[in-house]
C-alpha positions in Angstrom: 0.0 0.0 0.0 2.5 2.2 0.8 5.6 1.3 -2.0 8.4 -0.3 0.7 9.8 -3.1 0.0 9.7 -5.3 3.5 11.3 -8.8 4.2 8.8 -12.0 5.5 9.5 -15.5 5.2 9.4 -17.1 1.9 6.7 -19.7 3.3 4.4 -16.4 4.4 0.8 -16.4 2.0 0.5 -12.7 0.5 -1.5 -10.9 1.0 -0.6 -10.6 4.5 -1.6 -8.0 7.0 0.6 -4.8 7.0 0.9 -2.2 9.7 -2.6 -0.3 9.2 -3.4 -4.2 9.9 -5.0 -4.6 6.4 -4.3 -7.3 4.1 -1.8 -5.0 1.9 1.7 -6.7 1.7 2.1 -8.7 -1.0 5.3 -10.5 -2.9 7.5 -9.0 -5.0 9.2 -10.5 -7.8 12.6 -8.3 -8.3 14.5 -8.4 -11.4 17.9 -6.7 -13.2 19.2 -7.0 -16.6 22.6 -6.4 -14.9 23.3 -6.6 -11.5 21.0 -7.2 -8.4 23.0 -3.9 -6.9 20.0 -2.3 -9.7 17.3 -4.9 -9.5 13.6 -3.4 -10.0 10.5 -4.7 -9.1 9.0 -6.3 -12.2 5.5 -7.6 -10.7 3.6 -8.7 -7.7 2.0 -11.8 -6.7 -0.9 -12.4 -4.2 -3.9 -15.1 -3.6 -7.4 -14.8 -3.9 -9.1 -16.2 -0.7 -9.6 -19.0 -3.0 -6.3 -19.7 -3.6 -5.4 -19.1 0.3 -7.7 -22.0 0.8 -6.1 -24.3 -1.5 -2.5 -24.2 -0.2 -3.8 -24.0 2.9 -5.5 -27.4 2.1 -2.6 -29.0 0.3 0.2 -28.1 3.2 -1.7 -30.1 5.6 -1.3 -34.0 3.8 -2.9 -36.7 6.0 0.0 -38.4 7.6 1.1 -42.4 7.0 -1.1 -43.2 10.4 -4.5 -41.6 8.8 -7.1 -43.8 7.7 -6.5 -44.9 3.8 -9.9 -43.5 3.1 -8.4 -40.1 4.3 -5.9 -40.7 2.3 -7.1 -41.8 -0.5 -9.5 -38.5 -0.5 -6.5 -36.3 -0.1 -4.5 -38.0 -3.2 -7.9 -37.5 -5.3 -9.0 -34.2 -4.5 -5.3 -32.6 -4.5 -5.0 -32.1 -8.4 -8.1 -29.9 -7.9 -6.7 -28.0 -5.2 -3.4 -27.3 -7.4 -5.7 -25.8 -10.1 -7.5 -23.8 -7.5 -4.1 -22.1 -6.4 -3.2 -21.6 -10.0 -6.3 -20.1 -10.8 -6.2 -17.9 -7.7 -3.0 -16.4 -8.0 -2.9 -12.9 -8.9 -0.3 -10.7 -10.6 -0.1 -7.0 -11.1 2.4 -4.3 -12.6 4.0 -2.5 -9.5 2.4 0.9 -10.8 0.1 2.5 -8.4 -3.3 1.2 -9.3 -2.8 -1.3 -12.0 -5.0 -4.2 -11.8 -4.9 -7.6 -10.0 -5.3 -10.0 -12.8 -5.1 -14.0 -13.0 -1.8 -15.1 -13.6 -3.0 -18.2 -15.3 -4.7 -15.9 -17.9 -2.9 -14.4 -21.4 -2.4 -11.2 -19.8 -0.7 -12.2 -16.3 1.3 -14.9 -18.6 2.3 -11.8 -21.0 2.7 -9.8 -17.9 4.9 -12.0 -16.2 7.4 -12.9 -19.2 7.7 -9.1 -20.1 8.8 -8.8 -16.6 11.7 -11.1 -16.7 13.2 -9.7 -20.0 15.8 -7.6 -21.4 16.6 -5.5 -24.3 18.0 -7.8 -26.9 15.2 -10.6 -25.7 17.8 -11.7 -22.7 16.3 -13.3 -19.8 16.1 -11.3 -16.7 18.5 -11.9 -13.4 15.8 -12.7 -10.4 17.3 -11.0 -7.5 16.1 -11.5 -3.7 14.8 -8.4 -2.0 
């Protein structure tokens, strides 16, 4: 919300709750086309509730001592769950306003290879924040 850049654990779910205690901190994805001493943020990344749900769903695996039928349910129903995070993962351009959009759709998949490139069609460094 506000344009810092903060540090969480790469395991945290974005969006997660910022000071005003408002779901508003969400990943960035940082790029350079030379060094990471002038890396950029080329896009965000959060989940829809949805999607929160899903990985939320799939961390939790029914250990070896569950019932098979628990088990069994889990292996079936988590390929669904995987499309539901897919599906609910959002990306946006880092410019005040832009729009959350599905990063499973043409635009979030154009968005997100645009991102990572360089003049000369070179593949962008990722850099850690």
């Amino acid at each position: 919300a506000n344009g810092r850049i903060t540090t969480e654990p790469a395991t945290a779910i974005p969006p997660l709750k910022g000071a005003g205690g408002k779901d508003t901190l969400v990943r960035a994805f940082m790029f350079t086309c030379s060094t990471c001493g002038d890396k950029k943020v080329g896009y965000l990344m959060k989940y829809s509730a949805e999607g929160r749900a899903a990985l939320a769903f799939l961390a939790h695996p029914p250990g070896p001592s569950a019932p098979p039928e628990k088990r069994s349910r889990y292996a079936a129903e988590s390929s669904q769950y995987k499309l539901f995070v897919g599906e609910g993962t959002l990306v946006r351009l880092p410019a005040k306003g832009s729009p959350w959009i599905s990063a499973m759709s043409f635009q979030g998949m154009k968005l997100v290879r645009h991102a990572s490139h360089c003049p000369g069609n070179r593949n962008a460094k990722p850099c850690l924040p």
